[in-house]
C-alpha positions in Angstrom: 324.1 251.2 67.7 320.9 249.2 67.0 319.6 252.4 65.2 322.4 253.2 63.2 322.8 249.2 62.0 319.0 249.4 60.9 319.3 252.6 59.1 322.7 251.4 57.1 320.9 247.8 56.3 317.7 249.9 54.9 320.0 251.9 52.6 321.7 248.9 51.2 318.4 247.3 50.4 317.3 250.7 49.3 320.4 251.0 46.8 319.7 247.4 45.7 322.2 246.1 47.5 320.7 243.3 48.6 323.0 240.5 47.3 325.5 242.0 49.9 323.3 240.0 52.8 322.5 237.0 50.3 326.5 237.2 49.5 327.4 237.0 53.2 325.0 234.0 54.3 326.4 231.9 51.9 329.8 232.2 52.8 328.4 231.9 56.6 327.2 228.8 56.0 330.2 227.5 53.5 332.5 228.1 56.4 331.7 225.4 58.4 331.4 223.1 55.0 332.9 219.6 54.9 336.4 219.8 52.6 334.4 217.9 50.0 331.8 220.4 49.8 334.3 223.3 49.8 336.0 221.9 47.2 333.1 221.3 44.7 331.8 225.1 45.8 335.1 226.1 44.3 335.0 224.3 41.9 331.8 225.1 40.5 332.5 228.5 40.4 336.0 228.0 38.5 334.0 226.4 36.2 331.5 229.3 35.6 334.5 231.7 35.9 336.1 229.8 32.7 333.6 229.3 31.0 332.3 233.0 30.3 335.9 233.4 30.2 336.1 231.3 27.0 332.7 233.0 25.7 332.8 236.6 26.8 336.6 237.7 26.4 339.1 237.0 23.9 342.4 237.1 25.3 340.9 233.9 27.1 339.2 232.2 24.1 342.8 231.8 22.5 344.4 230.3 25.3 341.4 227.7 26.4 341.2 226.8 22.5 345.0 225.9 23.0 344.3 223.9 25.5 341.4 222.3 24.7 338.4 224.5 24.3 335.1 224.6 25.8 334.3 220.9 26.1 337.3 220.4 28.1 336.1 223.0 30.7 333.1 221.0 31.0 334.2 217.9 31.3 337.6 218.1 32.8 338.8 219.3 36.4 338.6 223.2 35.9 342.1 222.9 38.1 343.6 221.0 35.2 342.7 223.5 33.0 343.8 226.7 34.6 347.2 224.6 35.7 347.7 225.4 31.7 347.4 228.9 31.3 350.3 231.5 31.1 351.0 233.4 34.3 348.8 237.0 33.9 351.4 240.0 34.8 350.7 243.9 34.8 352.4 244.0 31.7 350.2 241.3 29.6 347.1 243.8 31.3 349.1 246.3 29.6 349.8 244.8 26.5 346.2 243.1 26.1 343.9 245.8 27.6 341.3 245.6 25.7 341.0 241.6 24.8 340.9 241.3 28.8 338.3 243.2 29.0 334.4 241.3 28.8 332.2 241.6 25.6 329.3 242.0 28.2 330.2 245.2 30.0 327.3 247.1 28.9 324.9 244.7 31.0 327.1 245.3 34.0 327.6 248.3 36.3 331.2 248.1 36.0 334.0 251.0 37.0 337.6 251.2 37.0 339.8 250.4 40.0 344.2 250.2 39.7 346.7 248.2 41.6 348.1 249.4 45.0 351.7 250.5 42.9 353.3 249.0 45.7 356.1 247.5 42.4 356.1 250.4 40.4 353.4 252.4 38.2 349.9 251.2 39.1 347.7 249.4 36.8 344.3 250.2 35.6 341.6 247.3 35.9 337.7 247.2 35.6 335.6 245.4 38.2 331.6 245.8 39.1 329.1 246.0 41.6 329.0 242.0 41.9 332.8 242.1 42.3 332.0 245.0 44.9 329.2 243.1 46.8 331.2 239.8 47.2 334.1 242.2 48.8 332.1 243.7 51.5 330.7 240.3 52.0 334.4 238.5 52.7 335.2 242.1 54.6 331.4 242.0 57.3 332.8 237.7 57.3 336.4 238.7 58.4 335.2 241.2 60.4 332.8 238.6 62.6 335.7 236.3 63.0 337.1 239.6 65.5 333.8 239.8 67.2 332.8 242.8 65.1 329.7 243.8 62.9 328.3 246.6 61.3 327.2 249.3 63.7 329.8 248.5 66.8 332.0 251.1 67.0 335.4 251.4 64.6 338.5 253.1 64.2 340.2 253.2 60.8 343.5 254.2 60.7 344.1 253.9 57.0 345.8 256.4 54.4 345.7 255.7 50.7 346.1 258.5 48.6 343.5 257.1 46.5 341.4 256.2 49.7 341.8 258.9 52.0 341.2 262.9 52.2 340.0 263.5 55.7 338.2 266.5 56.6 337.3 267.0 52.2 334.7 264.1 52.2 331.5 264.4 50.4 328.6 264.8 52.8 327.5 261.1 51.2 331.1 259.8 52.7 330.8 261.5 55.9 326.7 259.7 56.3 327.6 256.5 55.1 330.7 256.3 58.1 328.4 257.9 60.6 325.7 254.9 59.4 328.5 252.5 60.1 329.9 253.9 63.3 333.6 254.5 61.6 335.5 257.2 62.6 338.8 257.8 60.2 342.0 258.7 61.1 345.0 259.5 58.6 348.0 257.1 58.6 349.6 259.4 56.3 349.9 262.2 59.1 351.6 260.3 62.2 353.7 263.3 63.7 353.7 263.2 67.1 351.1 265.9 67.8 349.0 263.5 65.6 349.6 260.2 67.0 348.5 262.1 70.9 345.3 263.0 68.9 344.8 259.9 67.7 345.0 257.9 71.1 342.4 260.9 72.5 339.9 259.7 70.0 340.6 255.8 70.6 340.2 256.6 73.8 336.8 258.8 73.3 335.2 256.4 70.7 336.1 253.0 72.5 336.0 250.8 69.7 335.3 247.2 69.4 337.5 247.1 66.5 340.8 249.2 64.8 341.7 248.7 61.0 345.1 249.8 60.2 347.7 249.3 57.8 350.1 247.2 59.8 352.9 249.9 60.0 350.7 253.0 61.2 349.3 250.6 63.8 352.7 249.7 64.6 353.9 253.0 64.8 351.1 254.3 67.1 351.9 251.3 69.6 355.8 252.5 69.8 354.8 255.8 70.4 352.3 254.9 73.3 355.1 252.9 75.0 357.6 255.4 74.9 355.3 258.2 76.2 354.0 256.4 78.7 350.2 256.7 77.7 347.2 255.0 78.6 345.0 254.0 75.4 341.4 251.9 75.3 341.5 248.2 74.6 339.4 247.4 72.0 338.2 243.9 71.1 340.6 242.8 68.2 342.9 244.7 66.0 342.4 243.8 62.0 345.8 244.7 60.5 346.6 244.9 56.4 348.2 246.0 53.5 351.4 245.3 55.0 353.2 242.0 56.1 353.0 241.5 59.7 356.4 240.3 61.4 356.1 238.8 65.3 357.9 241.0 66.6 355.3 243.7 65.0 352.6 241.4 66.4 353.9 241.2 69.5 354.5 245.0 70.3 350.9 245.9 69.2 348.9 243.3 71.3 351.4 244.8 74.6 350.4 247.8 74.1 346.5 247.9 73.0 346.0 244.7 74.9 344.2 243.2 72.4 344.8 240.1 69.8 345.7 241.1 66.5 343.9 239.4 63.3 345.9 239.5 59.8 343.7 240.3 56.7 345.4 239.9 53.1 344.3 241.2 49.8 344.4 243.8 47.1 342.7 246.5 45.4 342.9 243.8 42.0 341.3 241.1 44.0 339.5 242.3 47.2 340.2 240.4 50.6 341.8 237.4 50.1 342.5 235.7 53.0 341.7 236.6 57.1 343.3 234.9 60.7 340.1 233.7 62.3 340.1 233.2 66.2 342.7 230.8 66.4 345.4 232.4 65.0 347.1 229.4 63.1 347.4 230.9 59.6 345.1 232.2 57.2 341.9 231.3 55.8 341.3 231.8 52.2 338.1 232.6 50.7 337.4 229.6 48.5 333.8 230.8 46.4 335.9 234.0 45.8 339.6 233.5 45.4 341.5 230.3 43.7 344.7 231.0 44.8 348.5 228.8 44.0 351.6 229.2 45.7 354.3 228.5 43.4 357.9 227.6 43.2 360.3 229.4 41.0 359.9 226.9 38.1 356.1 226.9 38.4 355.4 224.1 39.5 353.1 224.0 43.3 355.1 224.9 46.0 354.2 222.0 49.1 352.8 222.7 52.7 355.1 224.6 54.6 357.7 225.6 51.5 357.5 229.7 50.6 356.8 230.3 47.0 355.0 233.2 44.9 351.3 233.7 44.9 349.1 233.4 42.3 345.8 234.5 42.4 342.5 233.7 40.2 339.7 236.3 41.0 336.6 234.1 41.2 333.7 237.0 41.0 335.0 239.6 39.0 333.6 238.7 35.5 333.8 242.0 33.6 337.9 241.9 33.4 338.6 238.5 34.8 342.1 237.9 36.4 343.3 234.3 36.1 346.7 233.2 37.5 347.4 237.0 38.6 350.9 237.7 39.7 350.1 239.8 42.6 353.8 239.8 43.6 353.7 238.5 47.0 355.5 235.4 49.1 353.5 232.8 50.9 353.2 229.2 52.4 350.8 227.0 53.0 350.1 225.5 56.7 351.2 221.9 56.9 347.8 221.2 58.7 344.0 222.5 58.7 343.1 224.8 61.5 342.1 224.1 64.8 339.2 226.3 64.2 337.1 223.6 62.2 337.0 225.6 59.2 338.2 223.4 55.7 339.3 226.5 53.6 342.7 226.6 52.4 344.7 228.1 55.0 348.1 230.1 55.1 350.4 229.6 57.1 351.7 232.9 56.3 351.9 235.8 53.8 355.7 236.8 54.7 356.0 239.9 52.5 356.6 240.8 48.1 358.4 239.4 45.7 360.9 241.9 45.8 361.2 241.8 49.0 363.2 238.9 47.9 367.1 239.9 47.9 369.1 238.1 45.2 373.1 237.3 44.8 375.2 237.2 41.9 374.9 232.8 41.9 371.0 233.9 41.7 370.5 232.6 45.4 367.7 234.3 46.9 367.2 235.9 50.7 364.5 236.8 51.9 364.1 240.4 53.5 363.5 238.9 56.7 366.9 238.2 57.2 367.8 242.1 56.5 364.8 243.1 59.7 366.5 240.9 62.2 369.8 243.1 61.5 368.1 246.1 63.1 366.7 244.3 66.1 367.7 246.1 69.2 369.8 249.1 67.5 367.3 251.6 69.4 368.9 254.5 67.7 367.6 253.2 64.3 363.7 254.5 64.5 362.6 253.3 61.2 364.6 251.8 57.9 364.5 250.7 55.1 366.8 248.2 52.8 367.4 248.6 49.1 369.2 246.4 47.2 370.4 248.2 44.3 372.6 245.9 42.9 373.9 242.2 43.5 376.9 243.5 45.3 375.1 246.9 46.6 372.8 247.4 49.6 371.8 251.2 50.2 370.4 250.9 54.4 367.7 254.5 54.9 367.8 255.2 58.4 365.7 257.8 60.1 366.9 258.0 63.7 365.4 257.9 66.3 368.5 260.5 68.3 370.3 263.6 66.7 371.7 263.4 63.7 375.3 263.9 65.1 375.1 261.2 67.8 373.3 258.6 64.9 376.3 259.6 62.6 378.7 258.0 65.2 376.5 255.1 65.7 376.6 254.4 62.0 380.4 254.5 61.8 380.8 252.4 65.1 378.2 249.8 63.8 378.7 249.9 60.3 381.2 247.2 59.7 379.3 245.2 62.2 376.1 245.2 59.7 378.1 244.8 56.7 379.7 241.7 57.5 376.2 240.0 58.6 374.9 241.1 54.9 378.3 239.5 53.4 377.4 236.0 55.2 374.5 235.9 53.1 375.2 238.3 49.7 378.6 237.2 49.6 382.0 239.0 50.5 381.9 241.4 47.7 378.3 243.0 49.1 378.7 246.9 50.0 376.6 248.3 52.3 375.8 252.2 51.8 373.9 253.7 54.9 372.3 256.8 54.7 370.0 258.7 57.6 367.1 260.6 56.1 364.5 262.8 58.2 361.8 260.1 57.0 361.1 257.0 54.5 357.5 257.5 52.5 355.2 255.1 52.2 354.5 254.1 48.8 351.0 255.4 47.4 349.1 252.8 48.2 349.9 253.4 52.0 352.3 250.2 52.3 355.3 250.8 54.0 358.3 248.6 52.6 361.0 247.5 54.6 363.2 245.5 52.0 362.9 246.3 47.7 365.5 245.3 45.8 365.3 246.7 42.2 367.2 243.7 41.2 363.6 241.5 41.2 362.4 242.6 38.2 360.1 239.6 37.4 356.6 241.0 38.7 
């Protein structure tokens, strides 16, 4: 392990990495910073963020000129002046691709990235190798918080289309996970033949950590329990790229005997926000990430109230995102973590904007509600809810028995799940349920169990 940590740390300094290392100790030490001094961190860089902003890309200029220019990012709380600008969607990227983009980009080593697609066609953004280094900075911090660094033994059970071809990897691929002790497994092939080979190689590799999207991970625990099998314990369990319900928490850490740490983020802004040891929320990355949880009329949503995040990328300079709508529900904790730590801390990332369910009278409900329904109906193996229309919910079912005997069990429990959605959609709601041999992921590799196509705002 020692070997194989030395050899991956020469070929980052070799490839110029170096800022990677410089990167990480800095937010080492601004962990255990005073709130003051977390504060003015952030704020200095907010600051620095706006002002290149203002000199290096135009769709910016406008706006800070509007609300008063330059001299009033110097001398005015840079909160104050964000607080001002128009909420940035996918479709004002669209619309403004090329005024987003930095006047500087040919001093930068930039490349393009896209959104997840988790709401519909993907975007196409354009970060660079600083945005790059600060992300595997936040990633080797998270990682620490699970008792993990580079070198230990890992399991990755990830599959992104975008991400992910195992067994076609370039031999530079294939070295740089054997540097870093990973060993890849596909979330996009969980069969059952699969999910036996996958335990095997848990079991072979023994790995201080797994990373998995929190549905495959999910999914392997299920099928570990019902088979009876023995798997390795590792040390933690980093779960993403999903939202992570208790019950879902629960199940994993039975069966792998192990705690479970959330990580949140996006391929637009990197790694967000990570549990540390305590497990009391969420700790956001303050020299990277400005983030605002908002209510529906935009103004800040209070500790402990659910409202829409909004995130401003602090270190991505060559297409800078400020006030992104990255389409997900959150709340701040009412109170700072056990852990010592000041950053902002959530209390919870509880899943996408539309996974928010909306009636006729326009009052919403969150998909939450729709998961409990399911509790404890063991011949439902996986769903998925779709609100189609206000007064329309279509319910996926892959079952977990034969089709015949799930057909009774839909008629038998039909009305049963109806009149629970009614008490919340109101009595005019129809519910449509239809079994299918399996429910997709989207391309990104996130597995949704609520969209309605009726939140259209994001």
């Amino acid at each position: 392990m020692q070997l194989r940590q030395f050899l991956y740390l020469a070929s980052l300094i070799k490839a110029g990495h170096v800022s990677e290392r410089l990167f990480f100790q800095e937010l080492a030490r601004n962990q255990w910073a005073s709130p003051e001094e977390v504060r003015v961190a952030q704020d200095e860089a907010l600051r620095r963020l706006l002002l290149h902003a203002y000199d290096q890309v135009p769709y910016y200029r406008q706006i800070i000129d509007e609300v008063g220019g330059r001299e009033a990012i110097a001398s005015s709380d840079p909160r104050d002046v964000v607080k001002n600008f128009p909420l940035l969607t996918k479709q004002l990227i669209r619309e403004h691709w090329e005024d987003i983009k930095s006047r500087d980009l040919a001093s930068r080593k930039w490349y393009y990235n896209t959104s997840g697609g988790s709401t519909g066609e993907p975007i196409r953004l354009v970060q660079d190798e600083i945005f790059s280094q600060w992300g595997f900075a936040v990633k080797n911090l998270f990682d620490s918080w699970t008792g993990y660094s580079i070198g230990m033994p890992k399991v990755i059970l990830w599959g992104s289309e975008r991400d992910l071809l195992v067994g076609k990897e370039t031999w530079r691929i294939r070295l740089g996970r054997w540097l870093r002790n990973e060993y890849w497994l596909n979330a996009f092939r969980m069969t059952e033949a699969h999910m036996r080979a996958y335990v095997e190689i848990i079991n072979k590799v023994r790995p201080v950590q797994i990373l998995s999207y929190v549905e495959s991970i999910y999914d392997l625990s299920r099928f570990v329990e019902r088979e009876g099998l023995t798997v390795y314990s590792p040390k933690a369990i980093m779960t993403s790229a999903g939202t992570l319900y208790p019950d879902m928490r629960r199940a994993i850490e039975r069966v792998f005997n192990a705690p479970v740490f959330n990580r949140y983020g996006s391929r637009e802004v990197g790694d967000i926000a990570c549990e540390c040891s305590a497990h009391e929320g969420l700790h956001v990355c303050p020299l990277t990430h400005y983030v605002e949880i908002l209510r529906e009329d935009g103004t800040p949503a209070g500790p402990g109230e659910t409202g829409e995040v909004v995130v401003t990328s602090l270190v991505n300079y060559s297409m800078p995102l400020i006030r992104y709508r990255i389409g997900d529900m959150a709340a701040w904790s009412e109170r700072p973590c056990s852990c010592g730590r000041a950053w902002p801390l959530l209390k919870a990332v509880v899943g996408r904007v539309t996974d928010i369910f909306v009636t006729k009278n326009r009052t919403r409900v969150h998909g939450e509600y729709f998961t409990h329904l399911v509790y404890f109906r063991d011949w439902i193996q996986k769903f998925q809810f779709i609100q189609e229309d206000y007064d329309f919910i279509r319910l996926l079912v892959v079952p977990s028995c034969e089709f015949e005997k799930a057909k009774e069990m839909v008629a038998r429990e039909h009305q049963d799940l109806q009149d629970k959605i009614r008490i919340v959609m109101g009595e005019n709601c129809r519910l449509e349920i239809k079994l299918v041999e399996d429910i997709p992921p989207s391309a990104s590799g996130k597995y949704r169990y609520t969209i309605s196509k009726v939140v259209t705002n994001v």
